[in-house]
MDTraj code that builds the backbone (N, CA, C; nanometers):
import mdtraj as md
import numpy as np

residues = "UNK UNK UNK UNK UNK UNK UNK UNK UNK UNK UNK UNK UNK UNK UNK UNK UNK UNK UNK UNK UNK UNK UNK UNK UNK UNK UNK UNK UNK UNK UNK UNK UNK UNK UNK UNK UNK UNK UNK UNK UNK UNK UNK UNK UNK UNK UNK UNK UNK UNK UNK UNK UNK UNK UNK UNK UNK UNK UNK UNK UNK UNK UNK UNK UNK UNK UNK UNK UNK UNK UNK UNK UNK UNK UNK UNK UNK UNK UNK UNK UNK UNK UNK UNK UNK UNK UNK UNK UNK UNK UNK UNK UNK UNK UNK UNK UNK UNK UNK UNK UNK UNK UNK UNK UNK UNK UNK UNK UNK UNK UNK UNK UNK UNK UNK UNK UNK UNK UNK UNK UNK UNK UNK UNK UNK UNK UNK UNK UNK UNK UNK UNK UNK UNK UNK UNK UNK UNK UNK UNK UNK UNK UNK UNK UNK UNK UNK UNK UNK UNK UNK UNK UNK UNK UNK UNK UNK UNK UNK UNK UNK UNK UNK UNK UNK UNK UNK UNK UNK UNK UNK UNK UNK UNK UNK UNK UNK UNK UNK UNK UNK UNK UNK UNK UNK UNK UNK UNK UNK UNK UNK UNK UNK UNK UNK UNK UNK UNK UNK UNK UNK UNK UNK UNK UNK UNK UNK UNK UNK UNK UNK".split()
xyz = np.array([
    [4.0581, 5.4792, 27.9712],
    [4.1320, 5.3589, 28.0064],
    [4.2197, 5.3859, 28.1285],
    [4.2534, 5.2878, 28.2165],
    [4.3183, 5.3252, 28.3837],
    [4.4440, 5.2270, 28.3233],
    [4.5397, 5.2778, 28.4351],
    [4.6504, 5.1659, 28.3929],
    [4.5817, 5.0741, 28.4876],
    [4.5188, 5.0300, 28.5897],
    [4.4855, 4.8868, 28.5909],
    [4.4340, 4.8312, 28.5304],
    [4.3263, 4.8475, 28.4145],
    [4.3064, 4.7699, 28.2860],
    [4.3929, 4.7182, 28.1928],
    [4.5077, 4.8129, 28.1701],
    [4.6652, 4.8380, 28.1440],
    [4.7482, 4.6984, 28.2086],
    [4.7438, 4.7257, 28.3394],
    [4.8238, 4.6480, 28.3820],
    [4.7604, 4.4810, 28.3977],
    [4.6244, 4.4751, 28.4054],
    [4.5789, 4.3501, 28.3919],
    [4.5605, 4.2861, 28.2524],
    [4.5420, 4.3908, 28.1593],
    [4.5794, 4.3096, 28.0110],
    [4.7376, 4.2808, 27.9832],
    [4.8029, 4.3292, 28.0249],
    [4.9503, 4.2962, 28.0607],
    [4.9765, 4.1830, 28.1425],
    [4.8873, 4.1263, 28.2407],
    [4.9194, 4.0176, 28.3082],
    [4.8598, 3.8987, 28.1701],
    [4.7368, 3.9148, 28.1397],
    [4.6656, 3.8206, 28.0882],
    [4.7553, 3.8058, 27.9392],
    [4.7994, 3.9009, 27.8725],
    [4.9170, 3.8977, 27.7646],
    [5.0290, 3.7951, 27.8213],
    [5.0869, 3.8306, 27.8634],
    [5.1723, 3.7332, 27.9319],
    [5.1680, 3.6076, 27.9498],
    [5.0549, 3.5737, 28.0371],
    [5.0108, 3.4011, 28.0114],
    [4.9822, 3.3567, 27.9070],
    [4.9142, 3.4228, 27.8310],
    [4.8606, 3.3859, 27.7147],
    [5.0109, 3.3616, 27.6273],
    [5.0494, 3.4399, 27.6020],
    [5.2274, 3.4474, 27.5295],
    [5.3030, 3.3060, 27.5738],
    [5.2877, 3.2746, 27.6601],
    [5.3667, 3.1360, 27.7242],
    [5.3008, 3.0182, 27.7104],
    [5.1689, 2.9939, 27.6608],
    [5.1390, 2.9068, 27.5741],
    [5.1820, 2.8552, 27.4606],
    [5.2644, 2.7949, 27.4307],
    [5.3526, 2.7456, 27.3274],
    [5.2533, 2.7173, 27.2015],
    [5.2478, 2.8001, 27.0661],
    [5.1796, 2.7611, 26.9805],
    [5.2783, 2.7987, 26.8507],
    [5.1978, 2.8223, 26.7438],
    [5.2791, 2.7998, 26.5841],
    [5.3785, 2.9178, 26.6025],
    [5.3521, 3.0446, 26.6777],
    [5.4527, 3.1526, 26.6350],
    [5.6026, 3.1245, 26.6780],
    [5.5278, 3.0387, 26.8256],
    [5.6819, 2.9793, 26.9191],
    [5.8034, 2.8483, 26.8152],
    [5.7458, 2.7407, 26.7615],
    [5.7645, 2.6642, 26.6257],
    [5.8376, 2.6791, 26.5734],
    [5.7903, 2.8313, 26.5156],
    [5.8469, 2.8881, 26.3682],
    [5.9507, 2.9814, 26.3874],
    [5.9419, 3.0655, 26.5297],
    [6.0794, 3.1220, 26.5626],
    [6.1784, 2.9927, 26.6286],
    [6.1628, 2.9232, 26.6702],
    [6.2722, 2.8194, 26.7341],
    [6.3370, 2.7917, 26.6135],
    [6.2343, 2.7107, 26.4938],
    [6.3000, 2.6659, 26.3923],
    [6.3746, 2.8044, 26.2936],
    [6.3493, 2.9092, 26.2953],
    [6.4659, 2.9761, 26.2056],
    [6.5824, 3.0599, 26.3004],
    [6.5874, 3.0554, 26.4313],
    [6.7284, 3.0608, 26.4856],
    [6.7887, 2.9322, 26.4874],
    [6.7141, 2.7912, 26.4727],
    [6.8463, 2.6968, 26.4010],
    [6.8767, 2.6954, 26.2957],
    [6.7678, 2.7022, 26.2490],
    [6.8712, 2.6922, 26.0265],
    [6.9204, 2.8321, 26.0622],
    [6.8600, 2.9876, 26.1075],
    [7.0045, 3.0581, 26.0182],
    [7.0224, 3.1662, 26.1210],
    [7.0427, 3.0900, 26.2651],
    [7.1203, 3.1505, 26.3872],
    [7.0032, 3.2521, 26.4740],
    [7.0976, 3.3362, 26.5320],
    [7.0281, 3.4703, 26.6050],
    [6.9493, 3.5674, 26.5366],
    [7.0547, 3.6019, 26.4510],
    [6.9476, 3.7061, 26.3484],
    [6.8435, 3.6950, 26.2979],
    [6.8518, 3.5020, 26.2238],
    [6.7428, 3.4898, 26.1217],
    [6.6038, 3.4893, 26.2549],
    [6.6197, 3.4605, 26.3584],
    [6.5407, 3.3853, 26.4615],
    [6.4877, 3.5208, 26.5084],
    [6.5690, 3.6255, 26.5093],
    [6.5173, 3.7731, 26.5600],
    [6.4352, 3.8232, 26.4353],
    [6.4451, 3.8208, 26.3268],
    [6.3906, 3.8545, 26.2549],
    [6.2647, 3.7769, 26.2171],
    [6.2487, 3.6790, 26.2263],
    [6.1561, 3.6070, 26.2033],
    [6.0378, 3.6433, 26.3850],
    [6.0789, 3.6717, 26.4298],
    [6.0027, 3.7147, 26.5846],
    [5.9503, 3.8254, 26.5732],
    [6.0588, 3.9241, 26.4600],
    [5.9540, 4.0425, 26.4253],
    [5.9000, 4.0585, 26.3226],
    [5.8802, 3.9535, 26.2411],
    [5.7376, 3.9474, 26.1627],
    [5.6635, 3.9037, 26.2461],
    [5.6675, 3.8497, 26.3374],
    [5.5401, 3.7665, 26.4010],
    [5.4717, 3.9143, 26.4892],
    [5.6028, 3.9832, 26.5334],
    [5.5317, 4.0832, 26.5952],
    [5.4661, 4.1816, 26.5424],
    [5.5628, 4.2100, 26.4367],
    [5.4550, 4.3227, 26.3189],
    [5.3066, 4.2741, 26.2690],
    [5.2894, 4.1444, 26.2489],
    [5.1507, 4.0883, 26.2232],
    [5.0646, 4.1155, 26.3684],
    [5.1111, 4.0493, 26.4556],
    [5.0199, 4.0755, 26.6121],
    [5.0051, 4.2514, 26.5844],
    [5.0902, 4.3305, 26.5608],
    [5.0774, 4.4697, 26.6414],
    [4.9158, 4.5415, 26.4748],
    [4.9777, 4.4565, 26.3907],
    [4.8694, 4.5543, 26.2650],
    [4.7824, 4.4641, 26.2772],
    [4.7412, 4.3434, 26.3037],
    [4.5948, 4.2059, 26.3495],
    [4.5269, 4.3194, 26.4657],
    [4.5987, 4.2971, 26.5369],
    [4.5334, 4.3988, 26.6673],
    [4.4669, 4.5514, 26.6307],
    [4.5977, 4.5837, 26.5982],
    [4.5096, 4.8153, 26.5302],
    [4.3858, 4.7505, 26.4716],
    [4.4020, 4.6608, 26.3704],
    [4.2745, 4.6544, 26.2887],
    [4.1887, 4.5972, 26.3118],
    [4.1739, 4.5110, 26.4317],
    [4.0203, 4.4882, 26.5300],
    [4.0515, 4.6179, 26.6390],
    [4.0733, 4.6890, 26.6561],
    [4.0749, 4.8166, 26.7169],
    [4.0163, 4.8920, 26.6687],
    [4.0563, 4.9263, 26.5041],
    [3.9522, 5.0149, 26.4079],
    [3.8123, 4.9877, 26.3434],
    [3.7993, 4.7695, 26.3567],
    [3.7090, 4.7743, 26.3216],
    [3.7152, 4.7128, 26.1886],
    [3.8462, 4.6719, 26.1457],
    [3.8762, 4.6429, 26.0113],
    [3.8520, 4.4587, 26.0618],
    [3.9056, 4.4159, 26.1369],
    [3.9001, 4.2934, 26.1974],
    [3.7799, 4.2078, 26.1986],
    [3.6864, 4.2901, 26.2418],
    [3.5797, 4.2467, 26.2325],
    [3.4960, 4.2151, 26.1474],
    [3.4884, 4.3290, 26.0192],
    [3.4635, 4.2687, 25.8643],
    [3.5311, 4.1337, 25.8391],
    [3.6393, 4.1421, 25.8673],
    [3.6930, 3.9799, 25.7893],
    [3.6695, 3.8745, 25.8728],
    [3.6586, 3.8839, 25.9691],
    [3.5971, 3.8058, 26.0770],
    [3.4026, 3.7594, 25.9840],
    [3.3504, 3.8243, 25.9563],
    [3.1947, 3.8214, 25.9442],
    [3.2002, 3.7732, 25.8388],
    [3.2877, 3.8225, 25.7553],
    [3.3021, 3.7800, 25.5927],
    [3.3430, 3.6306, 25.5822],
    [3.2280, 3.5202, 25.5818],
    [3.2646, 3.4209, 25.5782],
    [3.3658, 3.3536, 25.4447],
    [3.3404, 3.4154, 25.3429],
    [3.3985, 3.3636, 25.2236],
    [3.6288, 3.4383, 25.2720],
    [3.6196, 3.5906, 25.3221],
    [3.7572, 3.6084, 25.3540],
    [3.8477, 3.5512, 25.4426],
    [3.7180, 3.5321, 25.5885],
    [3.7603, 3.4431, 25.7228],
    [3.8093, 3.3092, 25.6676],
    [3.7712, 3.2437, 25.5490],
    [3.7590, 3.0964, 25.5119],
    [3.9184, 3.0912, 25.4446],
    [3.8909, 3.1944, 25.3200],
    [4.0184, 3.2218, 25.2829],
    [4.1148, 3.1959, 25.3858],
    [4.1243, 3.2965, 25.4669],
    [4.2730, 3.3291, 25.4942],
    [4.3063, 3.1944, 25.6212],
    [4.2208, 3.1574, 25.6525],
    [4.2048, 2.9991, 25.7237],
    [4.2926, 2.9209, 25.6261],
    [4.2492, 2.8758, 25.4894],
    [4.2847, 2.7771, 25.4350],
    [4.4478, 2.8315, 25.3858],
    [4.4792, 2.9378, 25.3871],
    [4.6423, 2.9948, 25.3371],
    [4.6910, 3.0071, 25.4419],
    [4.6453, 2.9823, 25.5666],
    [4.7370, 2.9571, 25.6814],
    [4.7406, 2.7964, 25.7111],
    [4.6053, 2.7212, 25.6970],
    [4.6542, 2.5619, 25.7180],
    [4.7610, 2.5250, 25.5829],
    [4.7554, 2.6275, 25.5030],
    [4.8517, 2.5519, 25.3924],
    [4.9775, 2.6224, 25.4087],
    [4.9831, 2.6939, 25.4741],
    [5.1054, 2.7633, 25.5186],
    [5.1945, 2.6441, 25.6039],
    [5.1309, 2.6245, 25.7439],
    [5.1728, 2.5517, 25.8083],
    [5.1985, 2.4016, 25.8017],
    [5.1551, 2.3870, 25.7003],
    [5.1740, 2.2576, 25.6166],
    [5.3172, 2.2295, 25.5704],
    [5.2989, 2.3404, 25.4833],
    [5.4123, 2.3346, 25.4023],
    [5.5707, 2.3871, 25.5266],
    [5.5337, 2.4396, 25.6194],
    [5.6707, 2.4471, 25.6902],
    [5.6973, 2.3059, 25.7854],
    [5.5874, 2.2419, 25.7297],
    [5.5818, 2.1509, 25.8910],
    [5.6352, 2.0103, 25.7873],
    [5.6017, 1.9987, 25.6526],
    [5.7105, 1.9802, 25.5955],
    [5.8239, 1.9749, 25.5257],
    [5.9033, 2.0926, 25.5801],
    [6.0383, 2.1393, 25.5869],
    [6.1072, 2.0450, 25.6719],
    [6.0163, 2.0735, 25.7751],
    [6.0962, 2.0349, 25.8782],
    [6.0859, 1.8877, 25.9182],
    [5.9866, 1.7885, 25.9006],
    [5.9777, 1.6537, 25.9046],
    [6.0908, 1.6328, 25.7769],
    [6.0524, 1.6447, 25.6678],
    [6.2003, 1.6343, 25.5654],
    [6.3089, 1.6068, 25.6096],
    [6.3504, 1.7367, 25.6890],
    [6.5274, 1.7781, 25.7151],
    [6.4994, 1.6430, 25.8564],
    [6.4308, 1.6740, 25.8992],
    [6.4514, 1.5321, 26.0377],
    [6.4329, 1.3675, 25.9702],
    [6.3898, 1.3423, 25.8585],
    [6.3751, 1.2530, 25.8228],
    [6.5199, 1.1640, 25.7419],
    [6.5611, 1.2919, 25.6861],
    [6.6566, 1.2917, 25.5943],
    [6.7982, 1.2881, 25.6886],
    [6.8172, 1.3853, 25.7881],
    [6.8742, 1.4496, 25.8714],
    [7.0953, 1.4976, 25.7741],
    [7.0248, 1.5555, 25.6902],
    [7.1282, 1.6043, 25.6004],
    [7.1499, 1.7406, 25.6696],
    [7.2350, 1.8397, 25.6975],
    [7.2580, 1.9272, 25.7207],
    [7.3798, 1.9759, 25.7037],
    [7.3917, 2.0689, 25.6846],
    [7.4984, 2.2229, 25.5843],
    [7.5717, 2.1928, 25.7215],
    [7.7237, 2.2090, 25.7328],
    [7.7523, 2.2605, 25.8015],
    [7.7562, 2.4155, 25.8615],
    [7.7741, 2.4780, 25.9945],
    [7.7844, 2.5999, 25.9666],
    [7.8491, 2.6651, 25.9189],
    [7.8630, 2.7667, 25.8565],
    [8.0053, 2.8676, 25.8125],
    [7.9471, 2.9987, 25.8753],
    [8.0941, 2.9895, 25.9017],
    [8.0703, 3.1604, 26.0270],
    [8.0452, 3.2936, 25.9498],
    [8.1040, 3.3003, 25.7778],
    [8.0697, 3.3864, 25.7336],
    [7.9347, 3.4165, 25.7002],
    [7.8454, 3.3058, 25.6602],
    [7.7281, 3.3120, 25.6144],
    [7.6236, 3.4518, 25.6755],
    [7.6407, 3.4718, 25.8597],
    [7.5583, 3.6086, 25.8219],
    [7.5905, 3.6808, 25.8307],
    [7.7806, 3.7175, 25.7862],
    [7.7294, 3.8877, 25.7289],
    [7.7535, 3.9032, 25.5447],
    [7.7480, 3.8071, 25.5076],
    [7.7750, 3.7340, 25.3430],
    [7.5950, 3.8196, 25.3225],
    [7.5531, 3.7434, 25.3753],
    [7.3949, 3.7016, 25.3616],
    [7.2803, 3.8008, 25.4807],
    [7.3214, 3.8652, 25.5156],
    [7.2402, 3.9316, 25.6421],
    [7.1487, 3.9780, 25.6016],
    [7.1011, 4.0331, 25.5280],
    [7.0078, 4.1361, 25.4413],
    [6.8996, 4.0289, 25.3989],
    [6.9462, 3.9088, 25.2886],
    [6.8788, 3.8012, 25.3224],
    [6.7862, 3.7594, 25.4096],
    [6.8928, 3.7056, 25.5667],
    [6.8486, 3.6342, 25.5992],
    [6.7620, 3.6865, 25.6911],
    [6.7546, 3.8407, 25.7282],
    [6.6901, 3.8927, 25.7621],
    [6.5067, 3.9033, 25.7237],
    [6.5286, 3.8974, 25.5808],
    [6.3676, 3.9230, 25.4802],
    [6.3534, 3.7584, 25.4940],
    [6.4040, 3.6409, 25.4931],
    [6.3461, 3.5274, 25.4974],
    [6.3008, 3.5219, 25.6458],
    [6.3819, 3.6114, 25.7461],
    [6.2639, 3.5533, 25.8500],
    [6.1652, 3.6236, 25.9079],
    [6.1921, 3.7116, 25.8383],
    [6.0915, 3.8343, 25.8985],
    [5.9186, 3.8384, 25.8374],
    [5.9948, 3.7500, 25.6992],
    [5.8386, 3.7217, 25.6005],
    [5.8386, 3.5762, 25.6424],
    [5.8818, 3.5306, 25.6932],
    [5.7997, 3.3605, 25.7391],
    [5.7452, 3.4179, 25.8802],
    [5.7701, 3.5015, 25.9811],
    [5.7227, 3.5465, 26.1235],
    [5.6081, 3.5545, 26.0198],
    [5.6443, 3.7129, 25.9745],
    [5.4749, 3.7409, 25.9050],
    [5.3607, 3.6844, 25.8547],
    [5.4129, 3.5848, 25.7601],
    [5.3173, 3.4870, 25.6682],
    [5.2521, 3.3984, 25.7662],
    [5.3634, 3.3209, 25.8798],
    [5.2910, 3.2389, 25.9472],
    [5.1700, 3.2750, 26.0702],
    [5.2009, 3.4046, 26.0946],
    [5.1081, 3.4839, 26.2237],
    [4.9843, 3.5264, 26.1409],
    [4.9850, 3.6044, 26.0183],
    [4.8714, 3.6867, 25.9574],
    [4.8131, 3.5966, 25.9043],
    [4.8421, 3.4863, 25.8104],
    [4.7557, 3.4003, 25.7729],
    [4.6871, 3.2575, 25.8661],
    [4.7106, 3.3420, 26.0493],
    [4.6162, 3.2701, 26.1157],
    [4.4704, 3.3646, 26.2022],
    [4.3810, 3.3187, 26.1285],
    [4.2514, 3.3961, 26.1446],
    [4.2305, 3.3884, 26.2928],
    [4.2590, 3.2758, 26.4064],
    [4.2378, 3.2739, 26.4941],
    [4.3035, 3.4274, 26.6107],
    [4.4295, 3.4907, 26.5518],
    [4.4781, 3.5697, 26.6094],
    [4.3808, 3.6860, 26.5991],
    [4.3019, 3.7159, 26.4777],
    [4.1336, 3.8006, 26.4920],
    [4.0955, 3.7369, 26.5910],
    [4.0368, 3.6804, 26.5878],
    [3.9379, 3.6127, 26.6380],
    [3.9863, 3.6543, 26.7724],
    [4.0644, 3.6476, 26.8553],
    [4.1238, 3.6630, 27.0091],
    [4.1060, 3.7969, 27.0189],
    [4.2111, 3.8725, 26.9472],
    [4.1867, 4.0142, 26.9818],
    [3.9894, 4.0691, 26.9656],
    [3.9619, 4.0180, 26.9206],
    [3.7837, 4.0692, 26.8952],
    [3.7314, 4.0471, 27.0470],
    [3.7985, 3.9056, 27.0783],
    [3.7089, 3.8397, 27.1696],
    [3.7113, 3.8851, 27.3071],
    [3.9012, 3.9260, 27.3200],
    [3.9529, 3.9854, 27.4435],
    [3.9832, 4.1397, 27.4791],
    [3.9787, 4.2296, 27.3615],
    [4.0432, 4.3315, 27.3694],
    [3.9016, 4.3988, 27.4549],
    [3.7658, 4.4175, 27.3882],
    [3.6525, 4.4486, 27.4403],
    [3.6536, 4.4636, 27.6272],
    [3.7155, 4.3534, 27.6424],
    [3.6700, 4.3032, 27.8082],
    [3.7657, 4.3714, 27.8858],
    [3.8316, 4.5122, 27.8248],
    [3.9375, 4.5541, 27.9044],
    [3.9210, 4.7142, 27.8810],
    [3.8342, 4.7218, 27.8298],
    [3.8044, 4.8592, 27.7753],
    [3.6496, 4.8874, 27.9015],
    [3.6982, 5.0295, 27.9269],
    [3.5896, 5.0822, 27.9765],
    [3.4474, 5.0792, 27.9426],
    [3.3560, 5.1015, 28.0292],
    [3.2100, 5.0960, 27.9764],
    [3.1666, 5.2283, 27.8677],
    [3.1386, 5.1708, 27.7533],
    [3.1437, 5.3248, 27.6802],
    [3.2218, 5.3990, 27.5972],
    [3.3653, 5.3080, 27.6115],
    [3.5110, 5.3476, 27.5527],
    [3.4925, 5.3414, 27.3874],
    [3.5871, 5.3934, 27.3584],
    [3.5292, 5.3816, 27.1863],
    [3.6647, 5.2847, 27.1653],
    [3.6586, 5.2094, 27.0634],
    [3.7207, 5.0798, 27.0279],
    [3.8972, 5.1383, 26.9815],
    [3.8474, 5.2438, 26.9598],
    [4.0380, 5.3373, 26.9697],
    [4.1050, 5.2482, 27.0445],
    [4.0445, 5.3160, 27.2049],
    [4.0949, 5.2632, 27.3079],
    [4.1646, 5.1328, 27.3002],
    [4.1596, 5.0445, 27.2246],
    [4.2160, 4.8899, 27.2334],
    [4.3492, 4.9288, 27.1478],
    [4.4041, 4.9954, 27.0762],
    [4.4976, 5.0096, 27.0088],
    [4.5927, 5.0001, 27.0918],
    [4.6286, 5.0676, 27.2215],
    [4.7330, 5.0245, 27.3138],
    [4.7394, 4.8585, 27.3261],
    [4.6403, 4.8618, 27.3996],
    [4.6609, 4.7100, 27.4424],
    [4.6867, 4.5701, 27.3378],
    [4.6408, 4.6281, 27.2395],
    [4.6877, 4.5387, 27.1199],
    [4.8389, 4.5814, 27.0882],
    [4.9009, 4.6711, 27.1054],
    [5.0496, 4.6857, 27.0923],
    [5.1371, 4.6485, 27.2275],
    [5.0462, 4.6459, 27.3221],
    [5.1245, 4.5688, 27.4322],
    [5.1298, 4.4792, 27.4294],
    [4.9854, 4.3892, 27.3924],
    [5.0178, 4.2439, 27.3187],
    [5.1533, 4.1867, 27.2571],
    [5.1453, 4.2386, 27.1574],
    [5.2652, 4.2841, 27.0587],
    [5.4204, 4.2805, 27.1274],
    [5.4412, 4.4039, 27.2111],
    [5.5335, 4.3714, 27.2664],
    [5.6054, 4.2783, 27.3601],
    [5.4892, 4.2514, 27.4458],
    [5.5055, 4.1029, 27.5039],
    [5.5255, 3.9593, 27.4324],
    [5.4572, 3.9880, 27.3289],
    [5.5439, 3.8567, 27.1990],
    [5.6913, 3.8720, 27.1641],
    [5.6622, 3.9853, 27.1694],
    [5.8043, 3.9909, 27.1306],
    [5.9131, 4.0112, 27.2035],
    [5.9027, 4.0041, 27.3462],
    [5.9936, 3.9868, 27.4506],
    [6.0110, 3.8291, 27.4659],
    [5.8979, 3.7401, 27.4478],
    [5.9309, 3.6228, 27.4865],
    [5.9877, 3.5535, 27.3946],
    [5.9554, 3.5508, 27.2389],
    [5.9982, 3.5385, 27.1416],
    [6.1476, 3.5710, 27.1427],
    [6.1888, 3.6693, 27.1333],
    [6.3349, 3.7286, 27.1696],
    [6.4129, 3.6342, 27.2634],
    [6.3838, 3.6131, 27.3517],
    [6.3931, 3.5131, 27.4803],
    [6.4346, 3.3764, 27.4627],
    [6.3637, 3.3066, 27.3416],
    [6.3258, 3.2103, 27.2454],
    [6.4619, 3.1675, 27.1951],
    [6.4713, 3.3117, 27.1079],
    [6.5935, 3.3040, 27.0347],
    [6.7195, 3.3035, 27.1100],
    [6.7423, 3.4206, 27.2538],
    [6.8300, 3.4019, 27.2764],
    [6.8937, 3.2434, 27.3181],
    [6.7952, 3.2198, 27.4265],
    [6.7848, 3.0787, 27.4644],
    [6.8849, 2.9393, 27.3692],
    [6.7721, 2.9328, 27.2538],
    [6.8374, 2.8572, 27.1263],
    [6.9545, 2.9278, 27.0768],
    [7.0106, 3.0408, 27.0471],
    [7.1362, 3.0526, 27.0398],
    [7.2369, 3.0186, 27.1062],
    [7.2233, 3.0352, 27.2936],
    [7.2573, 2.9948, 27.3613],
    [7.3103, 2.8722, 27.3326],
    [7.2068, 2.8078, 27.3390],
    [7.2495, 2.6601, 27.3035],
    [7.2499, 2.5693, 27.1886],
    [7.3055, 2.6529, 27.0942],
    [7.3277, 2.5912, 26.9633],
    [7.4254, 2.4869, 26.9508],
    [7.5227, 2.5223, 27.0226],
    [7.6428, 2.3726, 26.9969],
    [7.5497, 2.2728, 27.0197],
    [7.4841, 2.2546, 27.0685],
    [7.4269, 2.1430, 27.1772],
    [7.3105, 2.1128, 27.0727],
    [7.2292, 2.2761, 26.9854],
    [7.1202, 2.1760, 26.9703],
    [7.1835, 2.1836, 26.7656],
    [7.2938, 2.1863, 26.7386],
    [7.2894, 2.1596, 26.5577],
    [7.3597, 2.0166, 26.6234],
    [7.3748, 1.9640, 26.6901],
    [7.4529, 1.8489, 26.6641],
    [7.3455, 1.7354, 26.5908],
    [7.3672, 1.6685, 26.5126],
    [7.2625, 1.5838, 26.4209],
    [7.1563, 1.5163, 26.4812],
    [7.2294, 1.4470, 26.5675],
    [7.1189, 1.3875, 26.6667],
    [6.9853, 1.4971, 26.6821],
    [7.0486, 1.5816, 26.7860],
    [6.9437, 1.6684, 26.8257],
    [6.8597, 1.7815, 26.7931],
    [6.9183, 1.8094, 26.6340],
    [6.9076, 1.8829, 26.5398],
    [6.7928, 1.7978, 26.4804],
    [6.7631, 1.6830, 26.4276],
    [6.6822, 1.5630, 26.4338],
    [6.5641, 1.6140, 26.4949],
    [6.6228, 1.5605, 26.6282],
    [6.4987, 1.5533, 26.7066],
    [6.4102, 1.6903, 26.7523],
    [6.4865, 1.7988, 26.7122],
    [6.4082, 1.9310, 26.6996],
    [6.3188, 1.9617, 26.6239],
    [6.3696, 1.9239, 26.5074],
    [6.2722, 1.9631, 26.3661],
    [6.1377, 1.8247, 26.3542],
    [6.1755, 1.7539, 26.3918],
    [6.0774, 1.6554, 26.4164],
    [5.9738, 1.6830, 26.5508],
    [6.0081, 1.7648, 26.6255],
    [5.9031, 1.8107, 26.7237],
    [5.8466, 1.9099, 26.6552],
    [5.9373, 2.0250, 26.6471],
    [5.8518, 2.1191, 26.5734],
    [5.7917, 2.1264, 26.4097],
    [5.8480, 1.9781, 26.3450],
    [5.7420, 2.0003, 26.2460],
    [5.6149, 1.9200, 26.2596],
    [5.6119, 1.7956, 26.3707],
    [5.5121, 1.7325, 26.4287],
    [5.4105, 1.8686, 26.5124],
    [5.4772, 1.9530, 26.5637],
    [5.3772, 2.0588, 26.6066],
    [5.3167, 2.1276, 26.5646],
    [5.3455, 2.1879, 26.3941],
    [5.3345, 2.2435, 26.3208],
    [5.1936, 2.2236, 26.2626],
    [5.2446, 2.0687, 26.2264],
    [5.1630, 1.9439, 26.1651],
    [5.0042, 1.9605, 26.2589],
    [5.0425, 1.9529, 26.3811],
    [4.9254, 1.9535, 26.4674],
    [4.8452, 2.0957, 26.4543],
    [4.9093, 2.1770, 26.4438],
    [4.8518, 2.3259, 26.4497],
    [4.7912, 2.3740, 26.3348],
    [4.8296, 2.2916, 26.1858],
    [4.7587, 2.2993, 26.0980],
    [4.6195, 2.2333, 26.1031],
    [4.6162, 2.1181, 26.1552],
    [4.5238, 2.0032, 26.1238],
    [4.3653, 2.1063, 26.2411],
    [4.4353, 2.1443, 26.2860],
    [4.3916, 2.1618, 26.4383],
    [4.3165, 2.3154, 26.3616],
    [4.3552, 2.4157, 26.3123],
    [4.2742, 2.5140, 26.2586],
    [4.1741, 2.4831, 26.0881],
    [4.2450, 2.3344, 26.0647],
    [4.1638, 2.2878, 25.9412],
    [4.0325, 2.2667, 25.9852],
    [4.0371, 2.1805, 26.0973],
    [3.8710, 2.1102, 26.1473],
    [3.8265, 2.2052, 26.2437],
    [3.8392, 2.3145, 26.2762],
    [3.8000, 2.4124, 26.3867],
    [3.6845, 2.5347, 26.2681],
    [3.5904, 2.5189, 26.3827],
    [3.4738, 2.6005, 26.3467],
    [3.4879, 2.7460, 26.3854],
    [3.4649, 2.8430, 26.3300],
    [3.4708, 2.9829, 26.3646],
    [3.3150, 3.0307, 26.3976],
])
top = md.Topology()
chain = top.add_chain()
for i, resn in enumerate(residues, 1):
    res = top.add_residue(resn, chain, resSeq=i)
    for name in ("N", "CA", "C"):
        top.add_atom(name, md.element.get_by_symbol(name[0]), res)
traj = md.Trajectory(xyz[None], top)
């Protein structure tokens, strides 16, 4: 492997990362319900799923479940029902538009918490989408030398990885940034109603999609 294969799966990571899809969603929505932390933590489940999705179409494990139509199907239908069910969370809370006020103690009361709630919704919502196989199978190949043995992709699937998780991070800071601005009801509203309308779409959207 050359670092210009290196450095061009690093460009193509990148664009790809700035396509706004379910991982982007699901970290926006848990640095508003439960701040910076929950929003960092929830970015690194998403990243721990990308970095072990990736090793394991690297080793070859990916690809069995990929072929295995009855597992591929599975884990399809526990991710459209995944995203279901967060997408209504969040139409709910925008519908309803009831909200907790903040209390400043809540994360270090709760940190440990709120840490495992977002770190297992990153996770749940990234691994139980088959399409993230499906990419690494499709792209990792086309960057690997002629001849390379499929090892070789284990980097680039953790650079993947890290590039999620720079922008993700980014995500959060961003929305922390501007939290006065975005818990105010109004716009607190109109957040969760985008992102559970997106959600909504991203489920429907891997329900009717052919592998």
């Amino acid at each position: 492997m050359t670092w210009q294969s290196v450095w061009a799966f690093t460009l193509f990571a990148v664009v790809v990362t700035l396509v706004p899809g379910p991982d982007f969603a699901v970290v926006l929505r848990g640095a508003l319900v439960g701040g910076r932390g929950r929003g960092l933590w929830t970015a690194a489940g998403v990243t721990t799923s990308n970095a072990v999705q990736g090793v394991a179409v690297a080793l070859g494990v990916g690809a069995l479940v990929v072929a295995s139509r009855p597992v591929f199907t599975a884990v399809k239908w526990v991710g459209v029902a995944y995203l279901m069910f967060l997408a209504a969370q969040a139409l709910r809370a925008a519908l309803s538009g009831r909200y907790a006020a903040p209390d400043p103690d809540a994360p270090r009361l709760s940190g440990a918490r709120q840490a495992w709630l977002g770190w297992r919704r990153g996770l749940t919502s990234n691994i139980t989408n088959p399409k993230v196989l499906a990419f690494y199978l499709a792209v990792l190949p086309q960057f690997l030398p002629a001849g390379g043995s499929a090892v070789q992709a284990v980097p680039l699937a953790l650079v993947h990885a890290a590039v999620s998780a720079a922008y993700l991070a980014l995500v959060v800071v961003g929305a922390d940034r501007a939290r006065r601005v975005l818990q105010r009801r109004r716009v607190r509203r109109a957040v969760d109603a985008v992102t559970g309308t997106a959600m909504l779409g991203f489920g429907l959207r891997l329900a009717t999609e052919h592998a």
